[in-house]
N, C-alpha and C positions, 0 to 999 in steps of 0.2 A: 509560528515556529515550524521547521523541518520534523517530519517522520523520525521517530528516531529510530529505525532499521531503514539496513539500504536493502531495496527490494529490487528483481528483476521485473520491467517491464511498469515499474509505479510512475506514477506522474509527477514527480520532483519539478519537470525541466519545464512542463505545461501547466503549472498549477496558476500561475496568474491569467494566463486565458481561461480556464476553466472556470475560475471564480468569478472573473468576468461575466459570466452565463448563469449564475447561480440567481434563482429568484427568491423574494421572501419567502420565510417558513420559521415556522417554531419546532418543528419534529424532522429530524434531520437524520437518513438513513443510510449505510453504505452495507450492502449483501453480501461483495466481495472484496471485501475490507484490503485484503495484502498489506502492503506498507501504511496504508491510510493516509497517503500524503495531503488528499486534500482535505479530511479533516482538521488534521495537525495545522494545516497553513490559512482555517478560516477563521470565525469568530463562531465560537459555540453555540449552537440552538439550544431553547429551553429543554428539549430532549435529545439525545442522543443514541444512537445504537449502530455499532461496530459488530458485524460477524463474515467469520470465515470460517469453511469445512476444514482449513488445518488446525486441529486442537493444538498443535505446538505453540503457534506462532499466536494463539487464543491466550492461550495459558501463561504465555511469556506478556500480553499485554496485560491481565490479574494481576500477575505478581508485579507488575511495574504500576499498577493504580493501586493494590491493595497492603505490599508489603516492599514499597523501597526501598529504607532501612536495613531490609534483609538481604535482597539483591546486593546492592552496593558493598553491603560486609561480605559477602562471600565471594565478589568480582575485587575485592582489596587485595592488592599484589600481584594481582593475575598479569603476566605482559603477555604482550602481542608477538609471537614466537611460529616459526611456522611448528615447533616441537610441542610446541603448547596445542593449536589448532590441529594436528595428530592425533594427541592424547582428548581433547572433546570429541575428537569425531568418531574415535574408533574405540580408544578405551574407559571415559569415563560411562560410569552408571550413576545416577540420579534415583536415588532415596525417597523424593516427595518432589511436588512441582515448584517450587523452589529452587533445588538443584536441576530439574529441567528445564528453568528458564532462566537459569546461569549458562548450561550446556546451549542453547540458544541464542541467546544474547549473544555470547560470546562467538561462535561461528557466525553469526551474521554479521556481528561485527569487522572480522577478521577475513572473511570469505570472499573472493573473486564478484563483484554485484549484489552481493548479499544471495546468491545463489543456495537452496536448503535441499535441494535434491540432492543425499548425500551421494550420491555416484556423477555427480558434478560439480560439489563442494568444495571448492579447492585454496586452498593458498592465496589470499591476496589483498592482505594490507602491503600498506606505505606510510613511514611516517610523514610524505612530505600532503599526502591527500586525505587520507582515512583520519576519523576521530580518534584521538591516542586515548589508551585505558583511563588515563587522571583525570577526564573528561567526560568518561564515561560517567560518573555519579550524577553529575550537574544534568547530562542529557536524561538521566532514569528521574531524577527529582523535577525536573518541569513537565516531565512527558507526565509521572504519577500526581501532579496538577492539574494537567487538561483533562486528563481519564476520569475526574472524581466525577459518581454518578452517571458516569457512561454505560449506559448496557452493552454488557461483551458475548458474543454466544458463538456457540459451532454447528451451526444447522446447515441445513441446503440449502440455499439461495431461494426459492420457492416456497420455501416453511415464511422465509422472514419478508416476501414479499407479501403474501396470503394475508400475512397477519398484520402488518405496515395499516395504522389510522390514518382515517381517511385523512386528506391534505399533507398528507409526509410529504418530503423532499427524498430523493434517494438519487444518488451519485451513485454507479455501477460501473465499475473499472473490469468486464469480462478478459483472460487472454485473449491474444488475437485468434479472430476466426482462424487465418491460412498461418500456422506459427509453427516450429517444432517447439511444442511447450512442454512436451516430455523431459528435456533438458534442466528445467529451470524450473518446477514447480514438482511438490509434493504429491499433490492432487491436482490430478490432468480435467481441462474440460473437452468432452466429449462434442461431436458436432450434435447428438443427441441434448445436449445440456444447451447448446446454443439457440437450439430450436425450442428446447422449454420457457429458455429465458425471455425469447420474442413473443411466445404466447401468452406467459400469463403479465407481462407488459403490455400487452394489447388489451386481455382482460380488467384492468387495471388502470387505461388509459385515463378513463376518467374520471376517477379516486383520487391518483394519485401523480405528481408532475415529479420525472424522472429525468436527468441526462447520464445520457449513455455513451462510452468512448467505445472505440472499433479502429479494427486496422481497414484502410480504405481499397474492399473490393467488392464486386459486382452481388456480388452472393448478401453482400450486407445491406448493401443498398435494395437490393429485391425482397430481403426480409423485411424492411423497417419503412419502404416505401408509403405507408400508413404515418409512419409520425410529422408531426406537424412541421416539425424544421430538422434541415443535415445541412448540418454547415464542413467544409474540409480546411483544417487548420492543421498550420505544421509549424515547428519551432527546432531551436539550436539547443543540441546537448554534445554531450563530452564526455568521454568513455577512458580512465585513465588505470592502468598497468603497474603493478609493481615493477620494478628494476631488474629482479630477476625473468619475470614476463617479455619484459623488453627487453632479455639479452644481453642484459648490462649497458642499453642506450640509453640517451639522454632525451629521448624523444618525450614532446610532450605529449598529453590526451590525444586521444584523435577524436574530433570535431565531425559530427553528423547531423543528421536532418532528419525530428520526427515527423512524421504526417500520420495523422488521424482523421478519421469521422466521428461530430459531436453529433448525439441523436439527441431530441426531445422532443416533449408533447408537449410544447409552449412556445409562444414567443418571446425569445429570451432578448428582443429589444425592449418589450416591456417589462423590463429586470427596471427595480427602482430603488433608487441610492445603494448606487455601484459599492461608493465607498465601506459602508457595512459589512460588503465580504472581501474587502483585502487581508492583509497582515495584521492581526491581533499582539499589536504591540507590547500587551500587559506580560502576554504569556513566558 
């Protein structure tokens, strides 16, 4: 299954290469969870653990495992308005996390890339691309499926590396090192954080087997020059506009090219039965 938030900068468009690269494991970990696409898109390990420093985006995945039901009745009737998406972002207030992970849901749903920085949150569904609200329930009831028993937290990336038993698997989706990530994310990482994150994954190397995506420059390659394999993979994604963004054109997405660096401490030719981490059909 898809992520069900659109996230800036998540791995929607890569996530069949990446899983490509996945080795066996029963303990399955992602530090910097964001959209969690390639959770959502694998087949679940006997453990799980989802964390990210944004407590919003933490809290909204709780009440999508812990209280569906509730979500869904209070997203009933809600339409997709930019007067609507106004009124979340500036005027409602949130009572309990419940109502804060209505106010969340709902602008990420409705927001330009799933964008949560609110001084870049802006306007931008479509009914002819975006998930329309009536849909919304079905996405919050498979998503609080997959989640059952997943541990969810809001630590530092470094707390839940520390703590990571030993043979975990851990998928780490960091910003890009060279990014303006100030734009698009809540909590910024610091070239400071970049450099903690290579260190205690060096500490670590051989505990625990990790891949790690990177945008492709010199500085990353020099930091991670240690890990066993850098592979540079790139794919087609698609970047599409509300009507109003477009000016009232008819113009379809526009059509782009990611490229990344996959880091690991493994040989991910000796990944064995590929098939085991495609598409979880059940879900």
């Amino acid at each position: 299954m898809n992520s069900p938030f659109r996230y800036a900068g998540g791995k929607f468009y890569a996530r069949k290469l990446l899983c490509e690269h996945i080795p066996e494991h029963s303990i399955y970990i992602e530090p910097l969870a964001g959209g969690a696409s390639i959770f959502f898109a694998k087949v679940k390990a006997d453990v799980n653990w989802l964390n990210d420093t944004d407590r919003e985006l933490i809290n909204c995945l709780e009440v999508i495992r812990d209280n569906p039901k509730e979500l869904i009745n209070r997203l009933d009737g809600v339409e997709a308005s930019k007067e609507r998406h106004y009124y979340f972002k500036n005027e409602f207030r949130a009572s309990d996390d419940i109502g804060k992970a209505v106010r969340w849901y709902y602008l990420n749903r409705t927001s330009y890339s799933g964008i949560m920085n609110m001084q870049n949150c802006y306007w931008g569904y479509g009914d002819k691309y975006s998930m329309r609200p009536e849909n919304w329930p079905r996405n919050i009831s498979r998503t609080s499926r997959k989640l059952r028993d997943v541990k969810l937290t809001a630590l530092d990336f470094e707390e839940v590396i520390k703590e990571a038993e030993e043979g975990s698997f851990l998928f780490i989706d960091p910003p890009y090192f060279n990014a303006d990530q100030d734009k698009f994310y809540t909590y910024s990482f610091t070239r400071e954080d970049h450099s903690r994150l290579c260190r205690i994954l060096y500490q670590k190397r051989d505990s625990l087997k990790f891949l790690l995506t990177y945008d492709n420059n010199q500085e990353t390659l020099d930091m991670y020059k240690w890990a066993d394999v850098v592979l540079e993979k790139e794919w087609n994604y698609t970047i599409n506009r509300t009507d109003d963004q477009k000016n009232g054109t008819k113009r379809k997405g526009s059509r782009y090219k990611g490229r990344e660096l996959f880091i690991m401490n493994y040989n991910s030719e000796m990944t064995v039965n590929k098939q085991l981490y495609l598409f979880d059909k059940s879900s």
